[in-house]
Kinemage of the C-alpha trace (Angstrom):
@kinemage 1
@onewidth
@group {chain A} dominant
@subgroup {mainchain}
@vectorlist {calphas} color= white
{ca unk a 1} P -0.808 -0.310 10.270
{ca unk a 2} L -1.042 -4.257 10.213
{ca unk a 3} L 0.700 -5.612 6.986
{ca unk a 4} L 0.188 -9.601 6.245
{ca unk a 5} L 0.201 -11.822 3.502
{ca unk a 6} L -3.484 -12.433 3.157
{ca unk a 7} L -6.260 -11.774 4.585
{ca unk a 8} L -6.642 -14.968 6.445
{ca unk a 9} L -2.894 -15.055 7.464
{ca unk a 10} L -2.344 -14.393 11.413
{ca unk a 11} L 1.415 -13.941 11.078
{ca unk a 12} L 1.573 -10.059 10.507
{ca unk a 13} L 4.051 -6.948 10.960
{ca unk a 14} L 3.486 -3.946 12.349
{ca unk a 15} L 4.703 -0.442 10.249
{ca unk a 16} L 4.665 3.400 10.683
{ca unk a 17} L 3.843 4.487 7.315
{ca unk a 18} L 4.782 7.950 5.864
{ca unk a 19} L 1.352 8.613 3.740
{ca unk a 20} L 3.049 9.965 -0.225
{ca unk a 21} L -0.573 11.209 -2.051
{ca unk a 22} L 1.800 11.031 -5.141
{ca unk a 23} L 2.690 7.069 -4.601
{ca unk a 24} L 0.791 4.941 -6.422
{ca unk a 25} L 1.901 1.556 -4.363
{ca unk a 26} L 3.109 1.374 -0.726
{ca unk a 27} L 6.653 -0.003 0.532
{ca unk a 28} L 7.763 -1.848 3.231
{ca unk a 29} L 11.227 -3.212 3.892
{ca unk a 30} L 11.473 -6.347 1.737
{ca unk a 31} L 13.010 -7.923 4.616
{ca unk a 32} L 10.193 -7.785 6.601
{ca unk a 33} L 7.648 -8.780 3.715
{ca unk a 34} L 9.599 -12.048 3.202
{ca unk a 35} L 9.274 -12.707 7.050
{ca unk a 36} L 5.385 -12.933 6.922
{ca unk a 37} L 5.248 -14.872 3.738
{ca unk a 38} L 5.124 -12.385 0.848
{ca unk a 39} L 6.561 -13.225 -2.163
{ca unk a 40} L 7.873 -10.637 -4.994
{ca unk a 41} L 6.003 -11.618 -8.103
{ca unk a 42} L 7.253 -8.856 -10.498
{ca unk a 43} L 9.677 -6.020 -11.012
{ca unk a 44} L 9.071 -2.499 -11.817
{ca unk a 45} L 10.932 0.776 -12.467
{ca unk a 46} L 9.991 3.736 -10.173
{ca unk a 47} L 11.207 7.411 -10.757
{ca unk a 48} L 12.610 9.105 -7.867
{ca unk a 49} L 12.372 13.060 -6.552
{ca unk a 50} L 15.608 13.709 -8.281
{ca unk a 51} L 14.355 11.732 -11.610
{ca unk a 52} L 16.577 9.272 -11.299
{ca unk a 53} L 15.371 5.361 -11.862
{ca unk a 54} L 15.347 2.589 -9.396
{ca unk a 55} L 14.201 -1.345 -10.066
{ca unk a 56} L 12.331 -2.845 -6.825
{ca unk a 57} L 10.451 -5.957 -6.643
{ca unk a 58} L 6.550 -5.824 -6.121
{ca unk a 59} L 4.355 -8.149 -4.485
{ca unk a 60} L 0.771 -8.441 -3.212
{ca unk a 61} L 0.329 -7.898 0.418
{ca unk a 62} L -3.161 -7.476 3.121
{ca unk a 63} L -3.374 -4.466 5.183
{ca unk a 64} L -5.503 -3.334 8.010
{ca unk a 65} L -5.768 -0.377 9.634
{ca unk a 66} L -8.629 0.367 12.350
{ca unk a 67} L -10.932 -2.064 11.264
{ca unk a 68} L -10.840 -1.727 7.626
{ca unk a 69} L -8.591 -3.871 5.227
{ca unk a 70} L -7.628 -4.554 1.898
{ca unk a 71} L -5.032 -6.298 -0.532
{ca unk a 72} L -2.690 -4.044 -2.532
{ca unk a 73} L 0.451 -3.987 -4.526
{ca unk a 74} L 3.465 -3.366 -2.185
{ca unk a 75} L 6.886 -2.596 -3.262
{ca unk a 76} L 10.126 -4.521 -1.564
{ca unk a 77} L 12.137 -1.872 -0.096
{ca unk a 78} L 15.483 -1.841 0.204
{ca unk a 79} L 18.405 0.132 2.174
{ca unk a 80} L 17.840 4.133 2.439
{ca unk a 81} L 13.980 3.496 1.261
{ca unk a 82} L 11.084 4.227 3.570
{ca unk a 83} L 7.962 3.192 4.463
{ca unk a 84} L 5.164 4.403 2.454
{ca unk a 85} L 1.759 4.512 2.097
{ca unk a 86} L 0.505 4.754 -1.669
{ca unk a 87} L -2.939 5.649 -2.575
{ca unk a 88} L -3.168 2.615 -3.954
{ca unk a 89} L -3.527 1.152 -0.413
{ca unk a 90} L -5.464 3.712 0.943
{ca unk a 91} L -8.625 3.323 -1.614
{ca unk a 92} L -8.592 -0.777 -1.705
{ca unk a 93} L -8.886 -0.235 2.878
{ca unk a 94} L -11.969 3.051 1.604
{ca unk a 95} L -9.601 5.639 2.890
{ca unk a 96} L -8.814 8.997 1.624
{ca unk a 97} L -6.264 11.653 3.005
{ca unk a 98} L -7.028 14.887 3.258
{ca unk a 99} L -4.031 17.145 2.974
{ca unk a 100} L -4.859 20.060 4.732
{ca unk a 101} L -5.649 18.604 7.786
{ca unk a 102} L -3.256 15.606 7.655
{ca unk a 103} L -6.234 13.558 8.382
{ca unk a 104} L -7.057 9.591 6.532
{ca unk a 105} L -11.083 9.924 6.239
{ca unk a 106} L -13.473 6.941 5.137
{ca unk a 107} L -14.061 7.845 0.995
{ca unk a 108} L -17.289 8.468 -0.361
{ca unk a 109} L -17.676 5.096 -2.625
{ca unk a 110} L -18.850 5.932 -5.868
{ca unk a 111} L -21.459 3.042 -8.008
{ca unk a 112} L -23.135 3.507 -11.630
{ca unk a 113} L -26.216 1.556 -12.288
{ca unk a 114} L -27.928 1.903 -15.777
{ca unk a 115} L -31.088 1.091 -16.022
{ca unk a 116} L -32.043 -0.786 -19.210
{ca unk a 117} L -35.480 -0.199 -20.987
């Protein structure tokens, strides 16, 4: 998947994602965020397996991924963490995973209109 800092940057990186349906934002080495531009703008505490706590910064950062993209929160990584992919990511690029099959499938988008009388 294609990771920049916006949408109309062309400077972009390259990452192999591990998809975590229980991630709620996606990481990428903070080294490599900083490379194409993206800035930390806050910092957060995250729970680990073990339920320990650990502070990363967050950012804002574009991805793409066949065709589709989308801006999401995206955690700095440090040493020992991985590359995720948070379902926060996958529903701003319209994706959904399906488990069983290990599959990323375009998500049924969901609008409510009322009609006033």
């Amino acid at each position: 998947m294609k990771v920049k800092a916006s949408r109309k940057r062309r400077k972009a990186i390259t990452v192999d994602f591990l998809i975590d349906s229980g991630a709620v934002y996606s990481l990428v080495p903070g080294k490599q965020l900083k490379s194409i531009g993206v800035e930390p703008h806050k910092t957060l505490d995250f729970a680990l397996a073990d339920g320990s706590i650990v502070t990363r910064k967050v950012g804002d950062a574009y991805f793409e991924y066949r065709g589709r993209g989308g801006a999401a929160p995206v955690i700095f990584g440090e040493n020992g963490d991985q590359p995720l992919l948070g379902v926060t990511t996958l529903e701003s690029l319209g994706l959904v995973l399906d488990p069983f099959r290990r599959e990323l499938h375009p998500m049924q988008l969901v609008l409510m209109r009322m009609s006033i009388s």
